[in-house]
N, CA and C atoms as an extended XYZ file, in Angstrom:
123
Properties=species:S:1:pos:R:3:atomname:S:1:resname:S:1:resid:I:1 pbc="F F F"
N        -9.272       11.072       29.948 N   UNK     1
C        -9.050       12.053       28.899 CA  UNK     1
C        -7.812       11.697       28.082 C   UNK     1
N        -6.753       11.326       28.445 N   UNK     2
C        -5.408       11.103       27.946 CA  UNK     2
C        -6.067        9.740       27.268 C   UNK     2
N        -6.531        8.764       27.759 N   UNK     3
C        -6.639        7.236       26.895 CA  UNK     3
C        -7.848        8.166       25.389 C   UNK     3
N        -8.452        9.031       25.806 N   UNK     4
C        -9.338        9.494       24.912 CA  UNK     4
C        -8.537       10.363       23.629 C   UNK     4
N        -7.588       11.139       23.950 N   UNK     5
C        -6.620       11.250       23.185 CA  UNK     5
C        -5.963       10.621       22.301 C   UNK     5
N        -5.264        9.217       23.062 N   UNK     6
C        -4.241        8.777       22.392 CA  UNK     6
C        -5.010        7.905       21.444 C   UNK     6
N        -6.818        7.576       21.530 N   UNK     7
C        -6.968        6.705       20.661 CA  UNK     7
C        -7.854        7.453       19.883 C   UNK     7
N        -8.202        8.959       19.840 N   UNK     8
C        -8.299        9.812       19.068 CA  UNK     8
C       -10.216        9.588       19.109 C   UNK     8
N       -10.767        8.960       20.282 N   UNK     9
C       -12.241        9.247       19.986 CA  UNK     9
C       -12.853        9.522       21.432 C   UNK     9
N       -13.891        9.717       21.315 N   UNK    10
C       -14.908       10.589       21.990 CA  UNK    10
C       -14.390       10.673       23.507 C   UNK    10
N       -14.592       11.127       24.453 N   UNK    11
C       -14.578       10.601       26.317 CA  UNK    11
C       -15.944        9.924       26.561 C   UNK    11
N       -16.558        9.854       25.268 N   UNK    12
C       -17.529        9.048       26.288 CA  UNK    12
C       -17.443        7.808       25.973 C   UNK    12
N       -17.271        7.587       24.717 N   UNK    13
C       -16.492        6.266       24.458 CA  UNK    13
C       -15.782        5.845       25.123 C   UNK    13
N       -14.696        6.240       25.501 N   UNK    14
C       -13.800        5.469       26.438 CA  UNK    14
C       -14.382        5.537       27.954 C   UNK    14
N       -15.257        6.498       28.338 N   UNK    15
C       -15.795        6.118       30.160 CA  UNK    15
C       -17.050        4.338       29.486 C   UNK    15
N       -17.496        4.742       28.412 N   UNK    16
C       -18.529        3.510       28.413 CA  UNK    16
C       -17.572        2.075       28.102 C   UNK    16
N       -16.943        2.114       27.853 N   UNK    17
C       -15.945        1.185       27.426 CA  UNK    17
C       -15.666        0.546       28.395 C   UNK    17
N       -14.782        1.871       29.340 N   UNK    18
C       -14.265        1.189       30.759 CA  UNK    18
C       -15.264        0.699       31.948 C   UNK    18
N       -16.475        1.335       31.797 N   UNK    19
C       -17.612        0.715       32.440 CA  UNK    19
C       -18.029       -0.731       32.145 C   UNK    19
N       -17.731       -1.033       30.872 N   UNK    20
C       -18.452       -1.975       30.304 CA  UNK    20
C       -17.640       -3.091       30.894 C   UNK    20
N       -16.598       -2.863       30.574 N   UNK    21
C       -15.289       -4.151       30.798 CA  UNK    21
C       -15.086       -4.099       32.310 C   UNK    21
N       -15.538       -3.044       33.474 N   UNK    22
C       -15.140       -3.423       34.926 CA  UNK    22
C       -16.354       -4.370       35.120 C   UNK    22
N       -17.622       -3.990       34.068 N   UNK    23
C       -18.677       -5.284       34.925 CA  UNK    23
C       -18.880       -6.583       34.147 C   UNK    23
N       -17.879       -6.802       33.232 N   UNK    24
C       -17.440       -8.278       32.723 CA  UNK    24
C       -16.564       -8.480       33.500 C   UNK    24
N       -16.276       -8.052       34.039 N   UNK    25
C       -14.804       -8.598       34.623 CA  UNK    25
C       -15.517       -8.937       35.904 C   UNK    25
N       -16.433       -8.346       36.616 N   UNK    26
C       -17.013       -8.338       37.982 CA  UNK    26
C       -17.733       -9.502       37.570 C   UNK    26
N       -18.799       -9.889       36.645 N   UNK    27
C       -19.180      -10.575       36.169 CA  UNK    27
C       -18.728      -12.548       36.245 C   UNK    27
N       -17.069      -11.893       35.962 N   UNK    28
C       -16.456      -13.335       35.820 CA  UNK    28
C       -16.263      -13.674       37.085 C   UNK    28
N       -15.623      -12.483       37.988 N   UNK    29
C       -15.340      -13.274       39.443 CA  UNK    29
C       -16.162      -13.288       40.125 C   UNK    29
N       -17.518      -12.965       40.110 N   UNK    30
C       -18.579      -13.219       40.964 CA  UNK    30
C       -18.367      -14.274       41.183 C   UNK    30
N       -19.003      -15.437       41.059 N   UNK    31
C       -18.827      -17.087       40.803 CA  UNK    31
C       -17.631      -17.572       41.285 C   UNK    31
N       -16.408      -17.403       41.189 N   UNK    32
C       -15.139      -17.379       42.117 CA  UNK    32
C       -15.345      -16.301       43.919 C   UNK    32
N       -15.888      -15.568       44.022 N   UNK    33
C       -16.322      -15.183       45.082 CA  UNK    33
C       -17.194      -15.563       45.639 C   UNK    33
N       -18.567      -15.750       45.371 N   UNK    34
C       -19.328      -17.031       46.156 CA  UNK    34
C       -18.685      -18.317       46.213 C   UNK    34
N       -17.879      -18.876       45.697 N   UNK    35
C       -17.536      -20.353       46.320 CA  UNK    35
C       -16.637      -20.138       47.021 C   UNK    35
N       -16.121      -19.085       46.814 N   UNK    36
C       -15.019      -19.205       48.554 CA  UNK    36
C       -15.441      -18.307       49.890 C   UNK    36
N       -17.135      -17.844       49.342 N   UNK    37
C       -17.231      -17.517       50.496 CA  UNK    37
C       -18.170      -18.382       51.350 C   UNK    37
N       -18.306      -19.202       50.673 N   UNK    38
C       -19.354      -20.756       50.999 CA  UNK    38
C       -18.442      -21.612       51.687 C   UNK    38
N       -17.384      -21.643       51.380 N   UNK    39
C       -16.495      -22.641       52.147 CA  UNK    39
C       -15.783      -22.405       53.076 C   UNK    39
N       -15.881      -20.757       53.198 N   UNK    40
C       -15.811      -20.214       54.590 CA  UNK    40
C       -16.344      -20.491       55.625 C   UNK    40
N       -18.010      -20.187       55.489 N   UNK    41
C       -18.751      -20.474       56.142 CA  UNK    41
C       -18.776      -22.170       56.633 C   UNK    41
């Protein structure tokens, strides 16, 4: 609510936003998490 404030638009904008960017981000380290869990094994 406060980030929805300070940038003066919707809350749903900013929950889809922050959704969007935790599963790019999950996205990127997938691929860094399977190879180190391969070389675990």
């Amino acid at each position: 609510e406060e980030i929805a404030e300070a940038m003066s638009c919707p809350i749903g904008t900013v929950r889809s936003r922050i959704f969007r960017a935790r599963e790019a981000v999950a996205e990127k380290l997938r691929p860094l998490l399977d190879t180190t869990a391969d070389r675990r094994w």
